[in-house]
N, C-alpha and C positions, 0 to 999 in steps of 0.2 A: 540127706537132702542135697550137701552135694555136689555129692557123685552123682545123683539122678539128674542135676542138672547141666554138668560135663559130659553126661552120655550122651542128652537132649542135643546138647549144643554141637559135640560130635555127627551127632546123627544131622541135624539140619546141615551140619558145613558139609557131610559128603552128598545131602540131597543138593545142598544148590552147586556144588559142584559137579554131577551127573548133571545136571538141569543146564547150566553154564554148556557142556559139552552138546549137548543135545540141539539146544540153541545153534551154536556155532556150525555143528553139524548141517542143519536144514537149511540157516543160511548158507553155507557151501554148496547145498545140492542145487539150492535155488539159483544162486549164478552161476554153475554149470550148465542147466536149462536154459538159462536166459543168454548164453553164450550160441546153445543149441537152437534155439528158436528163432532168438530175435537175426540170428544167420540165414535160419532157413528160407522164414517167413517176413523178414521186414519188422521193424516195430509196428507200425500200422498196423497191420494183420495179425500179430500175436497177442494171442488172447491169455486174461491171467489164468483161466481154465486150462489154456494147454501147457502153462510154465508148471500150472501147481501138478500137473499130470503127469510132464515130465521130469518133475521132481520126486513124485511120489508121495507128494503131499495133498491136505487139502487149501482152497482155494482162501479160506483160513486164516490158514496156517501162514500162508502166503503174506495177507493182510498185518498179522499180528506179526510177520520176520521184517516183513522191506515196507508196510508202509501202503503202497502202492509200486503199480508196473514201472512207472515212471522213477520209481525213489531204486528199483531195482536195477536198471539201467544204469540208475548214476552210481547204484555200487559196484557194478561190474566192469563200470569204467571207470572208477578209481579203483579196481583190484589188480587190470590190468596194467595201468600205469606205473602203481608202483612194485607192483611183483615181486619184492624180497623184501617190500615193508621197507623201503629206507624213505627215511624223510627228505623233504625238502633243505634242511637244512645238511643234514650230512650228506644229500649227493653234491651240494656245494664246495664239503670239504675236501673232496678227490681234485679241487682245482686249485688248490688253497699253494703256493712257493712255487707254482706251473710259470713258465718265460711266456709270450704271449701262443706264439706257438705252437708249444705244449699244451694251453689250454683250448687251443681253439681243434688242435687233432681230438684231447679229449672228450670235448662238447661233442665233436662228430659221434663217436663211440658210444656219447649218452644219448645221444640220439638216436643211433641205428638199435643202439638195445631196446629201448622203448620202443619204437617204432615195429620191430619187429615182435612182439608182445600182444601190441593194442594196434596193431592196422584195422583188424579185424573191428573190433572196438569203435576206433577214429570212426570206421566208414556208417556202421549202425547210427551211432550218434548224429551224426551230421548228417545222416538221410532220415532221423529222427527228429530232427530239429526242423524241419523243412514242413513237417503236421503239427509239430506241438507246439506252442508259445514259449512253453515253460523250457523245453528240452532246449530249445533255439536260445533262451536268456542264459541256462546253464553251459549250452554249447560256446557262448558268447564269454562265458567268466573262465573255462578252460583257455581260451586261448589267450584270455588278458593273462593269467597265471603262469601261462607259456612265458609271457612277456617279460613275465617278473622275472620271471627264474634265471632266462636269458640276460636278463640285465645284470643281476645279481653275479652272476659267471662273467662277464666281460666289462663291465663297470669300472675299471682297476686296471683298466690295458691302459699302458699309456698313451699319450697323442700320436707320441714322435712314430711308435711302433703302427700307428694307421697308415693307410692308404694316403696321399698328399690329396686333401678337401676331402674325408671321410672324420664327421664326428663324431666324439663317440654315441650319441645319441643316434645318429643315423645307421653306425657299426650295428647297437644295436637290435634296431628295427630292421635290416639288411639279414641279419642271422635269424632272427625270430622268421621273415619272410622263409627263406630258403631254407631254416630247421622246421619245416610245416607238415602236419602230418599228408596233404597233399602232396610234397615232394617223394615220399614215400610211396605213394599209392600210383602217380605216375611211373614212376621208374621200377617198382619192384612187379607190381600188381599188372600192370599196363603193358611195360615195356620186356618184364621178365630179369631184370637186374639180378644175380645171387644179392644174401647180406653184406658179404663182402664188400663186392661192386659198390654197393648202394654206400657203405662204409665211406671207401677210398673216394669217391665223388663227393659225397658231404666233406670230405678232411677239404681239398680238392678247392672246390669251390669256396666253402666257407674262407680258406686261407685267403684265396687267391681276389676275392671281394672286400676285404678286410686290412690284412696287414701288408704293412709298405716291403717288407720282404716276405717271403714264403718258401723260399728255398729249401729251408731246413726242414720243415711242416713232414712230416710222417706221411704219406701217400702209400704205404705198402697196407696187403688185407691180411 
């Protein structure tokens, strides 16, 4: 008895383990669709008929992975955001024994990665958010989250190292402004900036808005 029931119990861990994979699988396809679509066609115009079609699922399937069109969105736009999976917390610690400096070239870098990632991303949402209530309250809580993060990286700069009359409170509403995913969408999308470019100008301006020196600040791509 068991062993019958070690075999049982083997056999259910590699069903839900198959099943787990499967899962995780269709969700992937579905925000690969939903990367395709909501590009092509606009949120508006994208219908969950054509996500589950270009996923090759059914319409379902769809319901039972993401919820809704809407909850699908918002996972594609936290997949793109965070793209290696790191947390809020340890992209923090890349800034952690940084001179002000240092950490405000680094911020640049965190930015231009992202940004380069989720432009795509940014722009769907925020032309999504413009029909939807809900998308516009979520679009609304990204950028407060922006705010955090931004504070959380420059919080710890000292006074003396600002600008003369830049508090730090104003520093950091000053970088959250100009770390926007609009400045990105300006200058890359718009204007035709390489990564690069768009890099060296966030080091660039960040510094030169911010700290009472900048001299030293990394400006190379």
């Amino acid at each position: 008895m068991t062993a019958d029931r070690s075999a049982e119990a083997k056999r259910r861990s590699r069903q839900k383990t198959v099943g787990d994979a499967l899962r995780r699988d269709t969700r992937n396809r579905l925000l690969e669709a939903a990367e395709e679509e909501f590009t092509a066609h606009g949120y508006a115009k994208t219908t969950v008929t054509g996500l589950a079609a270009a996923a090759g699922v059914s319409v379902q399937t769809l319901y039972l992975a993401w919820g809704s069109k809407r909850e699908l969105l918002r996972g594609y736009m936290e997949t793109v955001i965070a793209g290696s999976a790191v947390s809020p917390e340890d992209a923090v610690i890349r800034f952690a024994g940084l001179t002000p400096s240092e950490r405000i070239s680094e911020l640049a870098d965190l930015v231009a990665e992202i940004a380069e990632r989720s432009a795509t991303g940014w722009r769907i949402y925020r032309d999504a958010a413009a029909v939807d209530p809900e998308i516009a309250a979520d679009w609304d809580e990204l950028q407060l989250l922006r705010h955090q993060f931004i504070s959380r990286v420059l919080a710890d700069i000292p006074a003396a190292a600002l600008l003369p009359g830049v508090a730090p409170g104003s520093a950091i509403d000053t970088a959250w402004a100009i770390a926007s995913p609009d400045s990105h969408d300006l200058l890359v999308r718009r204007l035709g900036y390489t990564t690069g470019e768009f890099r060296t100008w966030m080091r660039r301006t960040l510094a030169s808005a911010l700290l009472a020196s900048c001299g030293t600040a990394d400006t190379t791509t």
